[in-house]
C-alpha positions as CSV (number, residue, x, y, z in Angstrom):
1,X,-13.1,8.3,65.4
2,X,-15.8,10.0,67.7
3,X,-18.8,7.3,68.3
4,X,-20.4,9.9,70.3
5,X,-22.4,9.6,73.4
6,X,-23.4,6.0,74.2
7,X,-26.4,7.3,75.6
8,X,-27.5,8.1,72.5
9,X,-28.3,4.6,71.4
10,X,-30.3,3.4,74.2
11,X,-33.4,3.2,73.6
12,X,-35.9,4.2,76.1
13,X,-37.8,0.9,76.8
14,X,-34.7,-0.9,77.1
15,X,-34.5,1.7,80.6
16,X,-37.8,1.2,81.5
17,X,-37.5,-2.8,81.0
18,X,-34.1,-2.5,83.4
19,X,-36.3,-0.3,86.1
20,X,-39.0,-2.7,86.1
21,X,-36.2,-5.6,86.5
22,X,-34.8,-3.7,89.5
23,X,-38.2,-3.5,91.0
24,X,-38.8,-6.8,91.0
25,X,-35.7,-7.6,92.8
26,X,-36.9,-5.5,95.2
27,X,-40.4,-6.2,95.6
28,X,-38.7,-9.6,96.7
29,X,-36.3,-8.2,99.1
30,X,-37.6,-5.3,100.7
31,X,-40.9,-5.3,103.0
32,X,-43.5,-2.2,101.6
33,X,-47.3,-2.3,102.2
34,X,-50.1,-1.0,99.6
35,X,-49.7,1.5,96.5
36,X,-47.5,4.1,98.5
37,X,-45.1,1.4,99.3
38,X,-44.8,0.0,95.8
39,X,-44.5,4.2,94.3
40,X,-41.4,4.6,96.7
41,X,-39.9,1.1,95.4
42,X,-40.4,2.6,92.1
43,X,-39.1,5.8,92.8
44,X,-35.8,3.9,94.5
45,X,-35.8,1.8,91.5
46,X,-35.8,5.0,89.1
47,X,-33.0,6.5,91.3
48,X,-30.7,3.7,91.0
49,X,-30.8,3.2,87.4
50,X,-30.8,6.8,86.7
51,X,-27.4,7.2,89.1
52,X,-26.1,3.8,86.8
53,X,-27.3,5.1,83.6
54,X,-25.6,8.7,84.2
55,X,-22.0,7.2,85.4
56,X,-21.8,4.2,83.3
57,X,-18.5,4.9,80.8
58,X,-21.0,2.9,77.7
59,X,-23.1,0.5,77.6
60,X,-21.3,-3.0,78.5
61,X,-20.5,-0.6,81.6
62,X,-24.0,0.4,82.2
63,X,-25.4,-3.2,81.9
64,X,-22.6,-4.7,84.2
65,X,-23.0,-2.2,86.9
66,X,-26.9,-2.8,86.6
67,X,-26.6,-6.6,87.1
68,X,-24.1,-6.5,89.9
69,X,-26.5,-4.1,91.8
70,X,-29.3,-6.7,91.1
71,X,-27.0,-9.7,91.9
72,X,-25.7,-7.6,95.7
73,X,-29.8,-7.6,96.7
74,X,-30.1,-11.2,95.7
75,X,-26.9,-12.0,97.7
76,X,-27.7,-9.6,100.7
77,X,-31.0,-11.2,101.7
């Protein structure tokens, strides 16, 4: 039985709720000063889950790979 493309299911706030989870974790962890500082931790933030989203196997996958990113920042400062 073909379930098709995990992808598929996701909706897209559920990715924009992960980004802005990411961003948080680095807003605590990495120095950045005014708007242009907080637009490139956005832009990292978009990059990573975008890199996650697009290798992930499904979803368990994707979410696992998301938290363990989040839980190596919290860990590495």
């Amino acid at each position: 039985m073909d379930t098709g493309d995990w992808r598929i299911q996701m909706q897209p706030d559920s990715r924009k709720r992960i980004v802005d989870k990411i961003m948080e974790t680095l807003k605590r962890h990495l120095l950045f000063s005014g708007q242009e500082g907080l637009q490139e931790l956005k832009k990292i933030a978009i990059r990573l889950e975008e890199k996650i989203y697009t290798t992930a196997t499904n979803q368990s996958d994707y979410l696992r790979k998301i938290s363990l990113e989040i839980l190596s920042m919290e860990i590495r400062s």
